[in-house]
Structures are given as structure tokens and as C-alpha cells.
VOBA-1610 file (N, C-alpha, C; in pm, whole numbers, padded with zeros to 5 digits, always signed):
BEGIN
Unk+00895+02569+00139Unk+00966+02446+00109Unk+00876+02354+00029Unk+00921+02334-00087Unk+00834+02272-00171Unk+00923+02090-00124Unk+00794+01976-00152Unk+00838+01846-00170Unk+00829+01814-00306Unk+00931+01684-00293Unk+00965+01608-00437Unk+00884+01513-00493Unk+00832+01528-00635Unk+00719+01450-00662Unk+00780+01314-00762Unk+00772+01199-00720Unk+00865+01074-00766Unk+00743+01032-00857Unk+00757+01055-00966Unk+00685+01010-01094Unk+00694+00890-01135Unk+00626+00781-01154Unk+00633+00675-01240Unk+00508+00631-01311Unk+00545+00687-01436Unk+00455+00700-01563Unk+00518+00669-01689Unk+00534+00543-01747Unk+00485+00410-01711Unk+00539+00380-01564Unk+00488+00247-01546Unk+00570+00190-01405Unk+00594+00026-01477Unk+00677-00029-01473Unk+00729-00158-01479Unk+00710-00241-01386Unk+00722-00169-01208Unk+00760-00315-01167Unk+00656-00225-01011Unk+00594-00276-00952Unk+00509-00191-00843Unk+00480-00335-00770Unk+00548-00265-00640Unk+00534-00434-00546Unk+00538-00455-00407Unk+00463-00524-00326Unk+00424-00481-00153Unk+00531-00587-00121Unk+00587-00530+00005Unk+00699-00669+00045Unk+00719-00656+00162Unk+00776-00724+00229Unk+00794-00710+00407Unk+00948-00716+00425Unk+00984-00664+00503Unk+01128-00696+00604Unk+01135-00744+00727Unk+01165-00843+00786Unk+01161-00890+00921Unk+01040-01020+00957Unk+01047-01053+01077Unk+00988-01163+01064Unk+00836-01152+01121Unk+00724-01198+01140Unk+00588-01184+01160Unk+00586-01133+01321Unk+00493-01040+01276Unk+00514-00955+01444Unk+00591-00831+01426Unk+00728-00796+01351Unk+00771-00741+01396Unk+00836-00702+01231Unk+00762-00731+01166Unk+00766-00639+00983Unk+00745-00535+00943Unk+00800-00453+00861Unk+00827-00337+00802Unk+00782-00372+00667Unk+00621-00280+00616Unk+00576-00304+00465Unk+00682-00181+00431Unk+00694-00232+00280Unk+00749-00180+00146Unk+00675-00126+00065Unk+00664-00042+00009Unk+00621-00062-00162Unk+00713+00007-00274Unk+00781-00095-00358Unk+00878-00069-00476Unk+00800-00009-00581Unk+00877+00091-00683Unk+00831+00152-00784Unk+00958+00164-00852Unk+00940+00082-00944Unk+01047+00124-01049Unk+01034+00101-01230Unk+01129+00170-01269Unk+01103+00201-01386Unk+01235+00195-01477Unk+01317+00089-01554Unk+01448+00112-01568Unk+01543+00083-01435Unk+01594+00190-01380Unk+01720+00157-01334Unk+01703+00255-01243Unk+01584+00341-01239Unk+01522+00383-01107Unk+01402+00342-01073Unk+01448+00364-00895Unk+01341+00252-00825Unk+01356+00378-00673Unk+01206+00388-00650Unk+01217+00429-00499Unk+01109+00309-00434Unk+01160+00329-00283Unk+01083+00243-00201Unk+01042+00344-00095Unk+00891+00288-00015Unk+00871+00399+00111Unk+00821+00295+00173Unk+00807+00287+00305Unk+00749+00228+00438Unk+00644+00258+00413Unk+00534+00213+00488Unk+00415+00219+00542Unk+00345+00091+00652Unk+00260+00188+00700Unk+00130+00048+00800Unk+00119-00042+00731Unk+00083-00182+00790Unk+00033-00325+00788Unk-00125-00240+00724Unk-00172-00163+00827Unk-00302-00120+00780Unk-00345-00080+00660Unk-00226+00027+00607Unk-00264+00073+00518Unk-00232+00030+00364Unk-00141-00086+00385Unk-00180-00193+00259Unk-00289-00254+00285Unk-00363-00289+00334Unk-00464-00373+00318Unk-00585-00278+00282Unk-00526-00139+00364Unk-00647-00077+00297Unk-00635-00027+00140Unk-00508-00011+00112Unk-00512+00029-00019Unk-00536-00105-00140Unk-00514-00236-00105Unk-00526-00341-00149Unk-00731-00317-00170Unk-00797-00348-00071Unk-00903-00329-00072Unk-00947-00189-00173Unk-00913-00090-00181Unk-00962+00011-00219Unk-00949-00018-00380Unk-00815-00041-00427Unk-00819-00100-00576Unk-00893-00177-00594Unk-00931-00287-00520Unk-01047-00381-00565Unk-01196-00321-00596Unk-01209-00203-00498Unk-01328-00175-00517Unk-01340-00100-00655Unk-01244+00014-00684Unk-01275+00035-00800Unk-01263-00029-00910Unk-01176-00101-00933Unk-01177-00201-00993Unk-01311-00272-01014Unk-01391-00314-00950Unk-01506-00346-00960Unk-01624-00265-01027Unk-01574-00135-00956Unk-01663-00039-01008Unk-01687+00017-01183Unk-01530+00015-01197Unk-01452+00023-01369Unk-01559-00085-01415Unk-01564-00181-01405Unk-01606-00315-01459Unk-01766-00305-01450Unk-01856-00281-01336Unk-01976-00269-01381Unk-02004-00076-01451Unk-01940-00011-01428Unk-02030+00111-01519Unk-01955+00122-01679Unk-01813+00031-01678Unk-01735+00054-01783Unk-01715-00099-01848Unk-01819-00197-01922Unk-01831-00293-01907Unk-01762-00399-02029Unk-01714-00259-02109Unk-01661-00313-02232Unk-01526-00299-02237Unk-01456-00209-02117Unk-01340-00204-02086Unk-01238-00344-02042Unk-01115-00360-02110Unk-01037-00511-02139Unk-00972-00462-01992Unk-00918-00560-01927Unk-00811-00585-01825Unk-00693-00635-01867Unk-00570-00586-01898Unk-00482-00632-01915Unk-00452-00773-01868Unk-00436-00886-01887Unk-00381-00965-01775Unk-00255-00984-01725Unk-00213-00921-01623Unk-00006-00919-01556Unk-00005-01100-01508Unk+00115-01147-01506Unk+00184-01205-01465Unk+00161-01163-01355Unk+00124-01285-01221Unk+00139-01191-01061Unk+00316-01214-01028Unk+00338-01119-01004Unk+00471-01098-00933Unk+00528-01144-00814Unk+00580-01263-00815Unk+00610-01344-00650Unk+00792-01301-00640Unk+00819-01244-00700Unk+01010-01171-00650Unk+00976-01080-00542Unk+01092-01143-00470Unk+01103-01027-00346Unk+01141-00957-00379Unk+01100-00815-00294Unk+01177-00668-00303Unk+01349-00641-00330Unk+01319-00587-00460Unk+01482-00524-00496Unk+01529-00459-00393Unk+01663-00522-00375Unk+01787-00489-00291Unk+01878-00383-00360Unk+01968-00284-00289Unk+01912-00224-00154Unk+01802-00161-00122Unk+01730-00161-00013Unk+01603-00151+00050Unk+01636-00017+00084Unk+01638+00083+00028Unk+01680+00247+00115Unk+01521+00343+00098Unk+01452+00319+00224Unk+01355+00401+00235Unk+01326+00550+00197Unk+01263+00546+00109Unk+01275+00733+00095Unk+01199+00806+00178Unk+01088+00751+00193Unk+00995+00846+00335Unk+00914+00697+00373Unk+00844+00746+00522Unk+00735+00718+00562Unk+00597+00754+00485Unk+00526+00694+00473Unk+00375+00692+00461Unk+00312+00747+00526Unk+00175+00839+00473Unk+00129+00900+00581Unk-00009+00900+00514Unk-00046+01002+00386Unk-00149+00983+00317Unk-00155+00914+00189Unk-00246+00864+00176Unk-00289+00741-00012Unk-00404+00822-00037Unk-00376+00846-00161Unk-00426+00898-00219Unk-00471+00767-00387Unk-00585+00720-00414Unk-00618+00677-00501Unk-00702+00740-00634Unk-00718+00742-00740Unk-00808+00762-00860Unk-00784+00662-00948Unk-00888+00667-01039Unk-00921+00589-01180Unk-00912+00724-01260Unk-00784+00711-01349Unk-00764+00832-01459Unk-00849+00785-01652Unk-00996+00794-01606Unk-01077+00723-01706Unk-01018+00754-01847Unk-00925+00880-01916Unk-00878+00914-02021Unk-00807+00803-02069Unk-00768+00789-01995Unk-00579+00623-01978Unk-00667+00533-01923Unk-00755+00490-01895Unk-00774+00369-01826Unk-00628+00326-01757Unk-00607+00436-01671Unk-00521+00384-01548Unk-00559+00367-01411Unk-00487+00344-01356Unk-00522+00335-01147Unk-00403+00478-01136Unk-00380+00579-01030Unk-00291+00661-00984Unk-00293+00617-00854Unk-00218+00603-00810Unk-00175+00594-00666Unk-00069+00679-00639Unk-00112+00777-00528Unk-00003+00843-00410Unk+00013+00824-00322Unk+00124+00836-00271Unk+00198+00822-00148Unk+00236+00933-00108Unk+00209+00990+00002Unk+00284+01107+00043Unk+00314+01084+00218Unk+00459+01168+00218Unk+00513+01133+00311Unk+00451+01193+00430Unk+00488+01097+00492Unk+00422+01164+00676Unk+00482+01260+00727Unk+00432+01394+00788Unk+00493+01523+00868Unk+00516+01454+01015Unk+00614+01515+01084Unk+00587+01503+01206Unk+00488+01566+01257Unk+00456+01723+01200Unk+00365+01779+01286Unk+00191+01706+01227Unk+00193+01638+01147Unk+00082+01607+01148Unk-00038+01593+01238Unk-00164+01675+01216Unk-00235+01641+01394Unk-00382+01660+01273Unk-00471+01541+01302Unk-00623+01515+01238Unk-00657+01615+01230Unk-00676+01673+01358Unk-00764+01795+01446Unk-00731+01928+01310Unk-00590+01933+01275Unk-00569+02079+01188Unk-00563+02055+01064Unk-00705+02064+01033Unk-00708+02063+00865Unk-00643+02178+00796Unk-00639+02275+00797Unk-00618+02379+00720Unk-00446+02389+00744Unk-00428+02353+00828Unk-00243+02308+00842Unk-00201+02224+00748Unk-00257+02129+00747Unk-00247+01948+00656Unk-00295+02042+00490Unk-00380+02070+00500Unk-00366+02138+00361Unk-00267+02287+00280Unk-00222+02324+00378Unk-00095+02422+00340Unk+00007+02332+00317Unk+00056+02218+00461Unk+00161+02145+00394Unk+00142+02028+00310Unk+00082+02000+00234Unk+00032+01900+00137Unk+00146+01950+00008Unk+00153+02048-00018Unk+00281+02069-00088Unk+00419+02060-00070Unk+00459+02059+00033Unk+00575+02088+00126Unk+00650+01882+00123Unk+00528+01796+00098Unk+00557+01689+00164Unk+00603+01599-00007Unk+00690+01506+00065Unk+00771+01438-00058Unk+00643+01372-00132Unk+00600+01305-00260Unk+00516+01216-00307Unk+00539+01124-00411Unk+00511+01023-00399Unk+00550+00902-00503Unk+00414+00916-00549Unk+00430+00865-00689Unk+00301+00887-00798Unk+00307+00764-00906Unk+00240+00661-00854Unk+00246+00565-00951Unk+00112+00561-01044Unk+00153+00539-01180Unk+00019+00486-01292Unk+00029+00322-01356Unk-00057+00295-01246Unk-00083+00144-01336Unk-00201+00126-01452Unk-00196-00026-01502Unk-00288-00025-01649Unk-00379-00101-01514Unk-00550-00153-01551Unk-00630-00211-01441Unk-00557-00316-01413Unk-00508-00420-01498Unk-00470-00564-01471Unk-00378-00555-01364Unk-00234-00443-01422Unk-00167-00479-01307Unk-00217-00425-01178Unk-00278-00337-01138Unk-00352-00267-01005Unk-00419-00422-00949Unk-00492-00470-01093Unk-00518-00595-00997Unk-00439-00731-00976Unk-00328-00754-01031Unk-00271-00813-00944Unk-00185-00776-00840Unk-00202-00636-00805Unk-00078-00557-00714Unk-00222-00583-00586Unk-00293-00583-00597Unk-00394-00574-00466Unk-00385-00724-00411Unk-00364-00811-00501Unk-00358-00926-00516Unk-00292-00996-00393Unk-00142-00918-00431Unk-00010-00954-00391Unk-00051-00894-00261Unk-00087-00767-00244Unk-00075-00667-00118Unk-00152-00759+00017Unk-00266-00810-00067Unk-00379-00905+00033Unk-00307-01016+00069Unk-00190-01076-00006Unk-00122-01213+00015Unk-00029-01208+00129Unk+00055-01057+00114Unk+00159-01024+00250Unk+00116-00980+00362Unk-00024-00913+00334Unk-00081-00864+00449Unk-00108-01030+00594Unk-00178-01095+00487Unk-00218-01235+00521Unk-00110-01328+00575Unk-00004-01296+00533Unk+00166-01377+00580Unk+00128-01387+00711Unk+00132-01306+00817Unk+00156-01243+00907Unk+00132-01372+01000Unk+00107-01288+01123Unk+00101-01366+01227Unk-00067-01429+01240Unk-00080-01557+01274Unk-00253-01567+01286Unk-00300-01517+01366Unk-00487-01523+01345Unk-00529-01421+01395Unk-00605-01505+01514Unk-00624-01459+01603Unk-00685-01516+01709Unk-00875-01564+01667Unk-00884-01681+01701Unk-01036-01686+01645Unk-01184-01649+01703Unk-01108-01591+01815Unk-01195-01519+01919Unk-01230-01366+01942Unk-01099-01358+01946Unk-01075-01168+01939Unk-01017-01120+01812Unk-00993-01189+01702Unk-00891-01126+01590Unk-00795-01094+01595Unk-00746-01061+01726Unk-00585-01018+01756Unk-00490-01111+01674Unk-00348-01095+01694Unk-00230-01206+01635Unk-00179-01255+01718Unk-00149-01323+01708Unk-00116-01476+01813Unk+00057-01470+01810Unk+00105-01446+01871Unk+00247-01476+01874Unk+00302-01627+01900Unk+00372-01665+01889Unk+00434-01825+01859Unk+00435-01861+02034Unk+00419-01768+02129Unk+00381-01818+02268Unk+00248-01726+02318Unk+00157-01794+02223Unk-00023-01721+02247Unk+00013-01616+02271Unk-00127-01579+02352Unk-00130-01413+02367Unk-00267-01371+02478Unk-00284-01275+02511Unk-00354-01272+02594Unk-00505-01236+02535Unk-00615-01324+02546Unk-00746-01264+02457Unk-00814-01214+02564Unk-00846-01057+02519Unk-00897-01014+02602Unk-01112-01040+02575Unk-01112-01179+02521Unk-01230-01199+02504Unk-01253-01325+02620Unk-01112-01375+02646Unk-01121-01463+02759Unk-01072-01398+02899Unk-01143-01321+02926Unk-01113-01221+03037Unk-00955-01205+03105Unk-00887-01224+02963Unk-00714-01191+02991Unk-00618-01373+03002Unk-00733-01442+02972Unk-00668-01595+02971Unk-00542-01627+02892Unk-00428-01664+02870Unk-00364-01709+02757Unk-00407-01817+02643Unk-00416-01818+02530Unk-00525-01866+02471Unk-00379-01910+02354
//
């Protein structure tokens, strides 16, 4: 069983967004191109980690590649195109710098159920099998898409200034105050 590989090369419009209210949100990420557009779920976590990870190379582009221009994007503050119809879950990101194009690639590939850490050589047979979104950005927009990703991540609920946890709108329990409501 082979999976479906969702190409967007160019990409027009690439964008992190939430559904629901703090605490209890569903990340996005839109890809579209024309008059097709897929969207997939993923972790709170794993935007921030992929937000972070563009930055770094990004950085990196910039000190070994020093004569290289950054596009500058417009940052993108529109919410996520409606209808919202998930095509998969998130599971692995996959990042590169395609130095030929001075592009960013980003993958998405969908999560297995049977997924288990422990079986590598499983995870690498079905690595084909699994759906994948494939976006190519120019640097500028990668960097204002990390931009944006760091801004929704940040929406959220605050963070406790003790333990880091999130604070729900009736505290929460810090387990740095030996279970106190804080």
C-alpha cells in the first residue's frame, strides 16, 4: 500500500492556525496553491518545534551563505481557510534547506497507528505506505511562517511562573507548590 504525496511546489499560502479555545485547541497547518489547499492536525509541540527548527537553519543559511537575499513576505495574520477538512494526523517533520533553490522543504507525514519508537525497521518499511504533504518555501516566507507558528503557539494558555505548566482560567495545581492551587 503505497501513500499519497501532496506536493506544493510553488506554495502560495502556508499557515499555522488553531481551532477551539486555549486549553483545548487543535493546530492546523494550511497549504495551498490556487484552488487547492490541504490541511493536517498536529501537536502544540510540534509547531513550536518546527517553528524553532526553521529558525535555526535559517540562521545557519545566513552565516555560511552570507550573500544569500531573503525574500521579504508580508506576515500573514488571516485565519485558516474554511472548510477545515483534516487530511491526516501528524506524526513525523521532516525539514531540509534545498541549497540548488534556495528553498526550506518541509514534510509532514501522517501518523500510523501502529507506530511504536522501539521498531525502527517497521517505521522504515512503512515510511512509504504513509500519506505526506511536501511543502517548498523561498527563506523569507519560512521566516515569517516560524514567525506566525511562535505567535499561536504563544496564544495559548499562560504559563505558570513557577512550574511552566498552563494555568487554566481557575489556576491549577503547581506541583512546585507541593500540589497548592496557585
Amino acid at each position: 500500500m503505497s501513500g499519497q504525496v501532496f506536493l506544493f511546489d510553488p506554495t502560495e499560502r502556508l499557515v499555522v492556525g488553531t481551532v477551539g479555545i486555549p486549553g483545548e485547541r487543535t493546530f492546523f497547518i494550511q497549504a495551498r496553491t490556487g484552488t487547492r489547499m490541504v490541511s493536517v492536525s498536529l501537536e502544540k509541540a510540534q509547531v513550536a518545534a518546527l517553528a524553532d527548527r526553521i529558525q535555526q537553519i535559517l540562521r545557519e543559511v545566513r552565516s555560511s551563505e552570507p550573500l544569500t537575499l531573503f525574500d521579504r513576505s508580508v506576515r500573514d495574520d488571516q485565519p485558516l481557510e474554511t472548510p477545515i477538512d483534516e487530511e491526516f494526523r501528524v506524526g513525523v517533520i521532516g525539514i531540509a534547506y534545498v541549497s540548488d533553490r534556495r528553498l526550506i522543504e518541509i514534510d509532514l507525514q501522517a501518523i500510523s497507528d501502529s507506530q511504536s519508537p522501539e521498531d525502527e525497521e517497521a517505521l522504515m518499511e512503512m515510511a512509504g505506505s504513509q500519506d505526506i504533504l511536501r511543502v517548498l518555501i523561498t527563506l523569507g516566507y519560512a521566516e515569517s511562517f516560524a514567525k506566525r507558528a511562535l505567535a499561536v503557539v504563544g496564544a495559548g494558555r499562560a504559563p505558570c511562573p513557577f512550574c511552566g505548566g498552563p494555568i487554566d482560567p481557575s489556576g491549577h495545581l503547581c506541583p512546585r507548590a507541593n500540589g497548592y492551587r496557585r
